[in-house]
Residue frames as qw, qx, qy, qz and C-alpha x, y, z in Angstrom:
[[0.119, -0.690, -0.203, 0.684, 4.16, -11.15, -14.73],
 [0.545, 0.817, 0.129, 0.136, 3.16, -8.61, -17.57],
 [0.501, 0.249, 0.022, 0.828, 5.98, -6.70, -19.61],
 [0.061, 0.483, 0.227, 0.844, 4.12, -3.45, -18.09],
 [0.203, 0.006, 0.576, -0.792, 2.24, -1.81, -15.21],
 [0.077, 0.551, 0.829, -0.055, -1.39, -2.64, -15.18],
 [0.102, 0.349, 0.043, 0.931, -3.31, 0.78, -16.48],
 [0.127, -0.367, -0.704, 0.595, -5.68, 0.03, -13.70],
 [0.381, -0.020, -0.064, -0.922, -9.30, 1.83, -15.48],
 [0.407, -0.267, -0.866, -0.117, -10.91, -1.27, -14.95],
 [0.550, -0.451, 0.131, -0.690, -13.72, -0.50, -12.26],
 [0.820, -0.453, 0.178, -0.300, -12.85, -4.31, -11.41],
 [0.056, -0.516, 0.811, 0.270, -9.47, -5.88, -11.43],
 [0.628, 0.283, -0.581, -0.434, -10.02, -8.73, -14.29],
 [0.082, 0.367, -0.919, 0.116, -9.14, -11.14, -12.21],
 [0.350, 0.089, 0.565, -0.742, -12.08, -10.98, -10.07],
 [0.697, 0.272, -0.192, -0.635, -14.09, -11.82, -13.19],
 [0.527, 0.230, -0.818, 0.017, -12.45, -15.72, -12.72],
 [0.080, -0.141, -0.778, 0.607, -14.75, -15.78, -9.75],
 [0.471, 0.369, 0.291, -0.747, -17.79, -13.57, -10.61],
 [0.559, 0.216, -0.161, -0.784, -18.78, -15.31, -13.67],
 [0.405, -0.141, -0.900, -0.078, -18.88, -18.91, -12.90],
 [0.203, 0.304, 0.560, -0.743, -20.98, -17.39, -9.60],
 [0.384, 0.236, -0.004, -0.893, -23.06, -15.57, -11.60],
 [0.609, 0.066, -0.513, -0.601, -23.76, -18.39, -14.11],
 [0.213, -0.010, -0.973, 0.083, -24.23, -20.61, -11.33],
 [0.159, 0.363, 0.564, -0.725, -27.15, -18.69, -9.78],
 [0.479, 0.240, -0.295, -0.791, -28.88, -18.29, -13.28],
 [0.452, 0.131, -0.859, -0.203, -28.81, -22.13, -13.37],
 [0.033, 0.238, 0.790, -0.564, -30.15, -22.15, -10.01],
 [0.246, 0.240, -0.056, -0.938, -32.76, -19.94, -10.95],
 [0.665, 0.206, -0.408, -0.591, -34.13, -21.39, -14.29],
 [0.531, -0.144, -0.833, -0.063, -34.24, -25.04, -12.37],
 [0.428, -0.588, -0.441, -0.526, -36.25, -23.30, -9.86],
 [0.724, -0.256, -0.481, 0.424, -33.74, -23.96, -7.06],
 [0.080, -0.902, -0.151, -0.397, -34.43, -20.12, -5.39],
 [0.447, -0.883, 0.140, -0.028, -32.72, -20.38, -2.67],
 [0.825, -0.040, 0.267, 0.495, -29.27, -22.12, -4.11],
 [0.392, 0.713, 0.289, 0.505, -29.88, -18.92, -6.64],
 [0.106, -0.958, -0.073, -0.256, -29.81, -16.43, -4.52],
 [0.697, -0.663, 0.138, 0.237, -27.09, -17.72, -2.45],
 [0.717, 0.088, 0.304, 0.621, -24.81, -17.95, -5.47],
 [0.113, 0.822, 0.102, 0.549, -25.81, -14.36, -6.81],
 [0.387, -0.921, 0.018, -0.027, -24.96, -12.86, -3.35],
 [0.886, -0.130, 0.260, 0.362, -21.74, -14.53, -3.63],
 [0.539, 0.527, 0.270, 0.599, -21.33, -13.11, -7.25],
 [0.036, 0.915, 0.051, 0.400, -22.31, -9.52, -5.88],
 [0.591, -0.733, 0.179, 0.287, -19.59, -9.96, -2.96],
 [0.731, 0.274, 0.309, 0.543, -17.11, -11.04, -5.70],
 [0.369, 0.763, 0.290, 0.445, -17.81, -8.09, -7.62],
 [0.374, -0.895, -0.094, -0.226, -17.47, -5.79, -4.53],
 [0.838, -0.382, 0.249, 0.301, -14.34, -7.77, -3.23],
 [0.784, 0.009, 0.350, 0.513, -12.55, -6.94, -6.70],
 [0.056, 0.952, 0.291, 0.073, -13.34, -3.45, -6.72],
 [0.594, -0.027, -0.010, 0.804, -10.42, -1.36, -8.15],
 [0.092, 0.939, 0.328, -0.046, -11.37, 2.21, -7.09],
 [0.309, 0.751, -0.080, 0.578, -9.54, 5.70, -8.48],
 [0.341, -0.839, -0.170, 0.387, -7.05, 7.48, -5.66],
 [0.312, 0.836, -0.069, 0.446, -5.22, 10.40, -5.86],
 [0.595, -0.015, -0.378, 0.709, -1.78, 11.01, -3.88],
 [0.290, -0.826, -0.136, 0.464, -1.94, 13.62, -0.85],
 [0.290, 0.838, -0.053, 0.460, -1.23, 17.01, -2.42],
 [0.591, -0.787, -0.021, 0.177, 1.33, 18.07, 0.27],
 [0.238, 0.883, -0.395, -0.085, 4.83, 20.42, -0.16],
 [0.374, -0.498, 0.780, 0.062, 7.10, 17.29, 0.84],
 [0.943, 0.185, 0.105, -0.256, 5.14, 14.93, -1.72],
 [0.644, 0.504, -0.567, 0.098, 8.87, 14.06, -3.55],
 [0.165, 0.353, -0.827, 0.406, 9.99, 12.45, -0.05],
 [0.792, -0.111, 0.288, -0.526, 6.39, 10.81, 0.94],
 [0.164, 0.114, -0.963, -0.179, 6.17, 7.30, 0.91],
 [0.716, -0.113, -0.116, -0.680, 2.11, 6.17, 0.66],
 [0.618, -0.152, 0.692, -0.341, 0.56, 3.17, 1.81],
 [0.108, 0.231, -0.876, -0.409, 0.84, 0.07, -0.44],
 [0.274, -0.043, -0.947, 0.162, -2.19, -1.14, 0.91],
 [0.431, -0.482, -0.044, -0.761, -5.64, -0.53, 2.21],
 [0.723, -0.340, -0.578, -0.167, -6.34, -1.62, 5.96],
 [0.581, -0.771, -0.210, -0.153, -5.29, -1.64, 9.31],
 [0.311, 0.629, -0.590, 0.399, -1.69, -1.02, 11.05],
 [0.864, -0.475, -0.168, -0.012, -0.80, -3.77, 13.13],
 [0.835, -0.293, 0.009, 0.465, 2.89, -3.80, 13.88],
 [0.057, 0.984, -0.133, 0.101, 5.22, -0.65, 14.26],
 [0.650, -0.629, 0.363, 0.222, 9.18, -1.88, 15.17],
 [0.317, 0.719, -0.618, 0.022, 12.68, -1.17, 13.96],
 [0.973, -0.073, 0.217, -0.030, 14.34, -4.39, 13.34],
 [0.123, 0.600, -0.589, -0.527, 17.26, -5.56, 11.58],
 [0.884, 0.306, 0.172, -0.309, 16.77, -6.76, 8.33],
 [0.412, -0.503, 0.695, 0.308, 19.51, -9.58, 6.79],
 [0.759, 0.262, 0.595, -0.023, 18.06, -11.00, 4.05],
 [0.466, 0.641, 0.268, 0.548, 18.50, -8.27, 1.20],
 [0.082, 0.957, 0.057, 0.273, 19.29, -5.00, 3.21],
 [0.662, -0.002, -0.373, 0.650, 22.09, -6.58, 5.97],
 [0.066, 0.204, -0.285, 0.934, 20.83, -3.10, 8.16],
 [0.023, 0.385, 0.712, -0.587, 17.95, -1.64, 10.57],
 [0.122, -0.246, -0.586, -0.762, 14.96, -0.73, 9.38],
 [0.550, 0.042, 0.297, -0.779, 11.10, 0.54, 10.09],
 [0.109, -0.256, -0.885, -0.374, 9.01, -2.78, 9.30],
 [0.476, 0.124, 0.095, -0.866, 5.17, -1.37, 9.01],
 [0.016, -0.277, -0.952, -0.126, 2.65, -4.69, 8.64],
 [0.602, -0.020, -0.184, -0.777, -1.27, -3.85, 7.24],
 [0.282, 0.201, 0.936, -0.059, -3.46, -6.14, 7.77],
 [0.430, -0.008, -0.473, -0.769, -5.99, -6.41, 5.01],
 [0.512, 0.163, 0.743, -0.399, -9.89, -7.93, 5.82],
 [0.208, 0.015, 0.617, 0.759, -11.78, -8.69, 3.06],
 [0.226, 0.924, 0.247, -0.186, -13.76, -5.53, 3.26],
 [0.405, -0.708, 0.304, 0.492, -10.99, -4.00, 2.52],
 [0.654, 0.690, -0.229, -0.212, -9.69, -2.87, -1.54],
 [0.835, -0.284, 0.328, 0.338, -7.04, -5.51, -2.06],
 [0.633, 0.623, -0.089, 0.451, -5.30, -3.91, -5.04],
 [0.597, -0.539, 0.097, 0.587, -1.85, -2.77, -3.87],
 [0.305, 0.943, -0.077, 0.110, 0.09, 0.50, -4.83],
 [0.695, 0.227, -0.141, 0.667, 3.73, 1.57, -5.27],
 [0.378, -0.842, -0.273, 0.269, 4.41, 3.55, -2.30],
 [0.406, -0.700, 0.347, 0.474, 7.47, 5.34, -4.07],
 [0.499, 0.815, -0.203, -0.214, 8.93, 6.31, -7.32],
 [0.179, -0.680, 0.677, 0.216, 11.65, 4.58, -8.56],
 [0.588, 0.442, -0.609, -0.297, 12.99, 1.19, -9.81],
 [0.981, -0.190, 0.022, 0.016, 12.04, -2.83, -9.34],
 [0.070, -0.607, 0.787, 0.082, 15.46, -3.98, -8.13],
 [0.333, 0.002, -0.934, -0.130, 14.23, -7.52, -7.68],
 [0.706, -0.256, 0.095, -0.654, 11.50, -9.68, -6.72],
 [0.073, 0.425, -0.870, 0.239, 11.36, -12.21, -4.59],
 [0.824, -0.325, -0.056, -0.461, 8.29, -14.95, -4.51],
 [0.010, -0.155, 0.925, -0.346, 8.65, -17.52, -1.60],
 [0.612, -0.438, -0.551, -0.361, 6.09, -20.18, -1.17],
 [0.027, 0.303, -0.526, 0.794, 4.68, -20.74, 2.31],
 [0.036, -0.436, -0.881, 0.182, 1.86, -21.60, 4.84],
 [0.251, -0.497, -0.532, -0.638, -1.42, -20.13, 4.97],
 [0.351, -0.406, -0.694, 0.481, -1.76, -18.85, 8.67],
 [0.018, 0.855, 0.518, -0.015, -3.61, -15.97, 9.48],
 [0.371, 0.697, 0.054, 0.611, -2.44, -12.71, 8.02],
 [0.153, -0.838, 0.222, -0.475, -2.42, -10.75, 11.36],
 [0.867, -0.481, 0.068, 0.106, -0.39, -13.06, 13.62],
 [0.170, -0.812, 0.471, 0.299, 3.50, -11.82, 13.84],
 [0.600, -0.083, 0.757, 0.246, 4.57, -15.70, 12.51],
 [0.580, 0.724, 0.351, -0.129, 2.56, -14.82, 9.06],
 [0.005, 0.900, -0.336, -0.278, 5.65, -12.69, 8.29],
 [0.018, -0.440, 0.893, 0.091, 8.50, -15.45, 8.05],
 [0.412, -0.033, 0.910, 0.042, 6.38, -18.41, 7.66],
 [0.631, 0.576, 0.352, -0.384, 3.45, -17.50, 5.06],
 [0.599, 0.461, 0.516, 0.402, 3.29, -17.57, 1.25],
 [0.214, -0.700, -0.041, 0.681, 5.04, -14.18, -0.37],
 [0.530, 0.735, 0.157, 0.393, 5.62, -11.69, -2.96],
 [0.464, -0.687, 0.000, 0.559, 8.93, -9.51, -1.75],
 [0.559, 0.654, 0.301, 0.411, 9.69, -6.64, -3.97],
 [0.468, -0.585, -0.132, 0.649, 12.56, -4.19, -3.70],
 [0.368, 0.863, 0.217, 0.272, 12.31, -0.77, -5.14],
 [0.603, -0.166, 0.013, 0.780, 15.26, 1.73, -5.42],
 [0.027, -0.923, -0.187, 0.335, 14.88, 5.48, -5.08],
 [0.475, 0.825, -0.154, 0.264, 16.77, 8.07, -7.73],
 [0.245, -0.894, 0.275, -0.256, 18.39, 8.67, -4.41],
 [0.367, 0.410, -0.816, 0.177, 19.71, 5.19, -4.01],
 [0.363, -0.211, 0.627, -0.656, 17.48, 4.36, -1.14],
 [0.353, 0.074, -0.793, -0.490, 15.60, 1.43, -0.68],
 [0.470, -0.042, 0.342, -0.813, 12.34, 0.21, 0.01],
 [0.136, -0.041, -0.972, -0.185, 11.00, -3.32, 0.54],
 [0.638, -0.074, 0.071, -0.763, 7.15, -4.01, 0.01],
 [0.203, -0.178, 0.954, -0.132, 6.08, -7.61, 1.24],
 [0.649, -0.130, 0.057, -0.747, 2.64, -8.75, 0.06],
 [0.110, -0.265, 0.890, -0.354, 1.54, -11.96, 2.17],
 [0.545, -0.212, -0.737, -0.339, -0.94, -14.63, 1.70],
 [0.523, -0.356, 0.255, -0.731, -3.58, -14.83, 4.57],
 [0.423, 0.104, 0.859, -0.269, -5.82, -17.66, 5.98],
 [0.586, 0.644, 0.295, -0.394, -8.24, -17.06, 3.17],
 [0.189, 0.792, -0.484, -0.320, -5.51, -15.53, 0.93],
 [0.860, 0.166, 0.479, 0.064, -4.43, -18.34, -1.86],
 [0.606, 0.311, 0.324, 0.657, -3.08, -16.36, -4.23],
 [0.292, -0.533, 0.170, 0.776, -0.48, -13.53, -4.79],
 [0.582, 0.679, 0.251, 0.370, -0.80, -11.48, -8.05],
 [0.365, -0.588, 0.257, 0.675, 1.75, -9.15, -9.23],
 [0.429, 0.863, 0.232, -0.131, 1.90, -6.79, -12.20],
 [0.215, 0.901, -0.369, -0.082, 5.22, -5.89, -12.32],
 [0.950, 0.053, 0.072, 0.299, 8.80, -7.45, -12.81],
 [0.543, -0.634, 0.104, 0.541, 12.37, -6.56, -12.08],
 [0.490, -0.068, 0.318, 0.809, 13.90, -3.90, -13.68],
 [0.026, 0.844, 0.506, 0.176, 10.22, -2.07, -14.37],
 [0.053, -0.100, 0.194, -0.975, 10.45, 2.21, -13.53],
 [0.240, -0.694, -0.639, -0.227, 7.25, 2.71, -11.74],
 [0.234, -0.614, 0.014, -0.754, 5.08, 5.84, -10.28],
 [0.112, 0.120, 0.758, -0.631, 3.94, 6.12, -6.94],
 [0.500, 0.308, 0.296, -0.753, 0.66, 5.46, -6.84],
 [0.538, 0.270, -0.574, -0.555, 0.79, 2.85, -9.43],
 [0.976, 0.047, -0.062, -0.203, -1.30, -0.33, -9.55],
 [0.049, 0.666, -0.744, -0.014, 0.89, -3.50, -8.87],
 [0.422, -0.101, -0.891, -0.131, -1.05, -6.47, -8.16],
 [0.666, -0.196, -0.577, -0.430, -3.39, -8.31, -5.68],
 [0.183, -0.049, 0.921, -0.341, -3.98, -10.59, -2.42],
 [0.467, -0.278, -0.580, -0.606, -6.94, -12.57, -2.98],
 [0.756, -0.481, -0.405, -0.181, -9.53, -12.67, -0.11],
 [0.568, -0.822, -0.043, -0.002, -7.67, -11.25, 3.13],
 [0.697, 0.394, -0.220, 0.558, -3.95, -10.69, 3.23],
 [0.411, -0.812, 0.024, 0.413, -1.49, -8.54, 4.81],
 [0.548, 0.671, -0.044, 0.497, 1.41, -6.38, 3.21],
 [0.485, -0.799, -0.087, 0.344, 4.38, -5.33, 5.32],
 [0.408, 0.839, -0.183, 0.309, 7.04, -2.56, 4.45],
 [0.794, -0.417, -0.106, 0.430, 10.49, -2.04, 5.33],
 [0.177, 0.930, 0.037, 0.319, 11.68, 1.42, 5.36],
 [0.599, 0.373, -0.316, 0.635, 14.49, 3.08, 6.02],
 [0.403, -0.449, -0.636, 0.481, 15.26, 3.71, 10.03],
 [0.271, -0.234, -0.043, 0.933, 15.59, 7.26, 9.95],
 [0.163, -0.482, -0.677, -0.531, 11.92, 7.71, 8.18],
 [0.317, -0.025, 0.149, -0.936, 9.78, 10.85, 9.52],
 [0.088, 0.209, 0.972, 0.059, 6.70, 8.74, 10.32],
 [0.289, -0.173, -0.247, -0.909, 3.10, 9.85, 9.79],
 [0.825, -0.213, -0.320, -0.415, 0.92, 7.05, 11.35],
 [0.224, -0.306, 0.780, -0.498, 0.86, 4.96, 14.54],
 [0.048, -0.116, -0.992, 0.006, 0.04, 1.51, 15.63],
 [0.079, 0.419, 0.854, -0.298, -3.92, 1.11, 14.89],
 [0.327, 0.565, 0.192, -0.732, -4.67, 3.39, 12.45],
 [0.667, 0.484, 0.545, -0.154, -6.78, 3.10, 9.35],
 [0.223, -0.488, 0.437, 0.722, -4.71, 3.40, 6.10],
 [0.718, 0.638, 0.143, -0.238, -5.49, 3.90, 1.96],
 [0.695, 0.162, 0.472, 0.518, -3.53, 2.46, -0.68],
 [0.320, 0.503, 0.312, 0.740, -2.11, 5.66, -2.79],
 [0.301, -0.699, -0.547, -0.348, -3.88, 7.54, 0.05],
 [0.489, -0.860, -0.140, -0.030, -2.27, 7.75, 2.76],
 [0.331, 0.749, -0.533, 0.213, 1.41, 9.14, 3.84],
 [0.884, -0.343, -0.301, 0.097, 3.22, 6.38, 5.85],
 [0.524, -0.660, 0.154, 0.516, 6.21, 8.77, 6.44],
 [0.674, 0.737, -0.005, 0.058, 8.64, 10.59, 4.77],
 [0.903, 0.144, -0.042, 0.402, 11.98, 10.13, 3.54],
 [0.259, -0.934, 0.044, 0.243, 14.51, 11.93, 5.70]]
C-alpha cells in the first residue's frame, strides 16, 4: 500500500494500463502479420480495458446534513439490506449494505466518511460469485475500519468476485482520509459490503442503483 491517498486525476486508474498495453501491442502484432481478425479481437479487448479502468470525477451530494452522510463506496447495485450482529471487530448490531459491482460498472472505490484508517484487514479466500450471500464469509477480502471524529465506526468490505482476482488498496492504517476519496480497486466484477451503525437514517432500499462518492447511503444519527 502507498504512504498516501491516490490523487485520483488519472482519467484511467494506472493499473488498468498492466492490461491495456500488452492488449494493445498484441493487436498491432496481429495487424502488421496480417492476422485481421486476431487484431481486432485484441484491440476490442484493449478498448474494453480502457473503458473497464475508467476513473471518472464525482462530486458529493450538496445537502444541509452532508457532515452526517455516509456515500456509497462503490458503484452498482444493492443487493442485501439486514441488521446483523457483527463479532469479528465491532462485538455489536449493525446495518450490513452489500453492492454488487458488474463489470460495466466504475470499479474504483470511495471513502464513504471522513475520518481515520483504524485497521485493515486482508483475508485470502475463494472466488465465488460476488452476488451470492456465501461471497461475504467465504471470498477473497480487503476489510477496512474507519473511525469518525465522533468515535463511530464504519466497516467497508471490498470482495473479490468470480472474475475478480485482485484487490487493490491505496490506503493503510492510521491514514486521515476525505469522504469522497479514491481508495483502491476490484478488478473485473466484485462486490463491496458496508457495516454501519444500527441506528443509521437510511436513504436507499434493496435494488437500487448506487454511485461511488455519489450517492447518500444514510445518515449518521
Amino acid at each position: 500500500m502507498s504512504e498516501k491517498i491516490r490523487s485520483g486525476n488519472e482519467l484511467i486508474a494506472r493499473e488498468g494500463y498492466w492490461f491495456i498495453i500488452p492488449l494493445a501491442f498484441i493487436s498491432i502484432s496481429c495487424f502488421f502479420l496480417d492476422l485481421v481478425q486476431s487484431g481486432a479481437f485484441f484491440f476490442l479487448l484493449a478498448l474494453f480495458c480502457i473503458w473497464f479502468f475508467r476513473n471518472p470525477e464525482r462530486s458529493i451530494p450538496e445537502t444541509d446534513k452532508i457532515d452526517r452522510a455516509i456515500v456509497s463506496p462503490a458503484d452498482g447495485r444493492i443487493i442485501k439490506i439486514e441488521e446483523i450482529h457483527e463479532s469479528a471487530v465491532l462485538n455489536e448490531r449493525c446495518l450490513k449494505i452489500s453492492i454488487f459491482m458488474n463489470i460495466f460498472d466504475v470499479h474504483v472505490n470511495r471513502i464513504p466518511f471522513s475520518g481515520k484508517i483504524e485497521d485493515i484487514q486482508y483475508k485470502k479466500g475463494s472466488f465465488l460469485s460476488a452476488n451470492l450471500d456465501k461471497a461475504s464469509d467465504q471470498n477473497e477480502k480487503n476489510l477496512i475500519v474507519l473511525k469518525t471524529s465522533e468515535n463511530k465506526k464504519i466497516i467497508f468490505v471490498q470482495i473479490a468476485g468470480l472474475i475478480a482476482r485482485r484487490i487493490i488498496c491505496w490506503i493503510s492504517k492510521g491514514m486521515e482520509v476525505r469522504q469522497g476519496d479514491r481508495f483502491g480497486l476490484i478488478c473485473f466484477g466484485s462486490r463491496v459490503d458496508m457495516l454501519i451503525p444500527v441506528n443509521t437514517e437510511l436513504n436507499v432500499k434493496l435494488g437500487d442503483r448506487v454511485r461511488s462518492g455519489g450517492t447518500i447511503i444514510g445518515w449518521l444519527l
